[in-house]
C-alpha positions in Angstrom: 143.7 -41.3 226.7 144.6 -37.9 227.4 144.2 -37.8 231.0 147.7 -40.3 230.8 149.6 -37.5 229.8 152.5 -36.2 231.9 153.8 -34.3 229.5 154.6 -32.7 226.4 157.5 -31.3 224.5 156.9 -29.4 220.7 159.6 -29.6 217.9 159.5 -28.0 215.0 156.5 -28.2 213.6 155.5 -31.2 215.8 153.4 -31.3 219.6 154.1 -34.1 220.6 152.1 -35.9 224.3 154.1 -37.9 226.7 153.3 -40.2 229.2 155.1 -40.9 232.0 157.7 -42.6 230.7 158.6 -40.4 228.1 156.9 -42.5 225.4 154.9 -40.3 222.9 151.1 -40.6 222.7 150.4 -38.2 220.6 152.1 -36.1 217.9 150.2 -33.5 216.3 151.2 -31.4 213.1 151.4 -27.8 213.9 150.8 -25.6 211.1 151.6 -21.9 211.2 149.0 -19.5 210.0 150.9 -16.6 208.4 
């Protein structure tokens, strides 16, 4: 899967993998360690 990815953007608290299209993948919940 992964090597589809053309991309990726990160919003909030979300990583999200594009393919070339723009269409998400993946989205991944990014939690902040503090």
């Amino acid at each position: 899967m992964l090597e589809h990815v053309a991309g990726y953007r990160v919003r909030a608290d979300r990583l999200e993998l594009l393919d070339a299209e723009g269409e998400v993948l993946a989205r991944f919940e990014v939690r902040h360690l503090t």
